[in-house]
Phi, psi and omega in degrees: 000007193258359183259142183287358190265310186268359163297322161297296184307266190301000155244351145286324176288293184320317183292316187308296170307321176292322184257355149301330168292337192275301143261001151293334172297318184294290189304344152274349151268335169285345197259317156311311178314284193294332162325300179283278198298323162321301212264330183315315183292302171318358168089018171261014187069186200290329166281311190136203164288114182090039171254320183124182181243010177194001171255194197261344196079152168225350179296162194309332183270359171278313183300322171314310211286353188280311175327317189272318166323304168305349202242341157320307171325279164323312144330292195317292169342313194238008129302318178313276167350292150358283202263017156242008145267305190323304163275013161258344170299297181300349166286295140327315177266338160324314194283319173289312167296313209274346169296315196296252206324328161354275191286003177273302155336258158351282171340293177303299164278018178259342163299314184285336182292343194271331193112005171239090208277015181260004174316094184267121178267139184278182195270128174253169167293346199273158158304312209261333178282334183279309169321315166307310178289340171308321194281334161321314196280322172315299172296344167274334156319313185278322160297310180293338179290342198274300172308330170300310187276338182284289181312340172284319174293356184274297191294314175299292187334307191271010149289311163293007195243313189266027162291301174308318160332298207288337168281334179284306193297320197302308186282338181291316181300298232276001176264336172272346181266334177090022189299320193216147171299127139331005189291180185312336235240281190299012170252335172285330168284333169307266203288027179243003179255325163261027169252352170261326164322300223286275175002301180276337184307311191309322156342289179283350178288329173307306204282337183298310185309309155284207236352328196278344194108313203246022171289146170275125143227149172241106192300137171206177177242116174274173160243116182289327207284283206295328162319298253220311150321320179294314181285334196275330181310318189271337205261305218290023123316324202278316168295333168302320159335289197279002188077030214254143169239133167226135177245194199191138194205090209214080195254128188122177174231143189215098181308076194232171184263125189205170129261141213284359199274335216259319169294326146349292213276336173291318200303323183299346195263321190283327185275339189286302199284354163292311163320299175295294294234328192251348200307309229265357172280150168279123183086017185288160177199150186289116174221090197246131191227151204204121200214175185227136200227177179203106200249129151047042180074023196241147143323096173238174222231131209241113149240135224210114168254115176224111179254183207215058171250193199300354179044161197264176178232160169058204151265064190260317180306344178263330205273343179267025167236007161309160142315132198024024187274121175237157140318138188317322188265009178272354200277016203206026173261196198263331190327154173270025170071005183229038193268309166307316182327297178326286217302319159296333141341281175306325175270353173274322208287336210263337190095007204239187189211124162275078159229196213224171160182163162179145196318316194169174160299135198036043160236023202057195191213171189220139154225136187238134182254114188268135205209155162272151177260124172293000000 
């Protein structure tokens, strides 16, 4: 009794059985009843003709009325009968129709459990079952849109990992073949290709983590303004290196619940990529501004980096917070290609939004960060 086919099947015969019982009881008690007041009102008395005023009759009109009794009797029976094969026919065939997308179903998901997201299930008539097959297919998009980036993501690691390799294997043979010296010069290149390994592994452990759900953070109420000093402070040796000028334009305090190690690290990542976008220009220069805005009636707290470096193209302002998607003047830095990926993450994990824009190529870039204000 736990397959639903036969739970369908023995609850269409039960009702059938239940209201054919139902109405042999009645129509067997109403039909002498109503017999008897018909024929009383015609004067034939209670039995019929020769029946009496208080006996049941034995006379020809008692014998009619037991003959209609018999033949009700007899009707009900083979009504009964009738409509408990009609519903098992209809039981049978019920069952069948609302199973069938079921088992398609059923079909559907053993295949995406297999590994095979191309599955489409149609549509059924009923309402709640064509929402169920919406919902399959939906999942198999969303497995296959999963697999698509777990494979990409496989192939980008491994684009990026085997550049350093292959430099690292290049200078280890040629000191073992006695092609090149051990010196200072070829060993400091050896470790700056395994601190970009290193880099990215830690890289890709942040972003698993934060996708995942499971980056720590310790939420406290900050000042984004003193955030954002602490970091232009730790940053501007590098930029004076590069002849990069950075101002800063933050009048005010501006309150938000963050983690400030983690807001750090994003801000450090928006100067670092104004920095390469800008280094190799004359004049180049830096503009990080905090400013307090009101999105969709809520108070927010707008930081905002903008240089007037090589600017994006196209749809590179959406395409740089892709995985390893680096920009034209970014491609050939040491960076691991997922550091906005990080970054946009971490201001999402916060409740805020990361995004980019900009006029065009050698018109510079804006990258804004949105944060709620406490």
């Amino acid at each position: 009794m736990k397959r639903l086919s036969v739970r369908l099947f023995v609850s269409h015969l039960a009702v059938a059985l239940v209201g054919g019982l139902v109405t042999f009881v009645l129509v067997r008690l109403l039909v002498p009843r109503l017999y008897d007041e018909a024929a009383h009102g015609m004067g034939l008395g209670r039995g019929g003709p020769g029946g009496g005023a208080g006996g049941q009759g034995m006379g020809p009109g008692g014998e009619l009325r037991e003959l209609i009794a018999t033949a009700v009797d007899q009707s009900l029976l083979i009504g009964v009968i009738a409509g408990a094969i009609a519903a098992m026919l209809i039981g049978l065939f019920a069952s069948w129709r609302l199973l069938k997308p079921l088992r398609e179903m059923q079909h559907a998901t053993r295949q995406l459990a297999a590994g095979d997201y191309r599955l489409q299930v149609e549509r059924p008539g009923t309402t709640e079952l064509a929402d169920l097959a919406e919902d399959v297919n939906a999942l198999a998009g969303a497995l296959a849109s999963t697999d698509q980036r777990r494979v990409r993501l496989i192939s980008d690691v491994a684009h990026e990992m085997r550049t350093p390799l292959t430099v690292i294997d290049g200078y280890v043979e040629g000191m073992i073949d006695g092609v090149f010296v051990a010196e200072p010069e070829r060993l400091a290149q050896i470790s700056t290709e395994v601190r970009r390994l290193r880099r990215l592994a830690d890289d890709l452990s942040t972003l698993s983590r934060v996708e995942e759900g499971q980056l720590e953070l310790d939420m406290a109420e900050v000042d984004l303004a003193e955030v954002v000093e602490r970091t232009v402070t730790r940053l501007e040796p590098q930029f004076g290196e590069a002849g990069v000028r950075l101002h800063t334009l933050m009048p005010g305090r501006f309150t938000v619940r963050v983690d400030a190690d983690r807001l750090g690290q994003v801000i450090a990542n928006l100067l670092g990529n104004a920095l390469r976008a800008t280094r190799d220009r004359a004049g180049g220069e830096v503009l990080v501004g905090v400013a307090r805005k009101s999105e969709s009636g809520r108070p927010v707290a707008r930081l905002t980096v903008t240089d007037n470096g090589v600017g994006l193209a196209g749809d590179e302002p959406t395409k740089i917070f892709e995985r390893f998607y680096r920009a034209a003047p970014a491609r050939d830095t040491e960076g691991s290609g997922i550091g906005l990926t990080i970054a946009r993450d971490i201001v999402r994990a916060h409740g805020g939004e990361l995004a980019a824009n900009s006029p065009g190529p050698g018109r510079g870039a804006t990258l804004t960060l949105t944060l709620p204000l406490v």
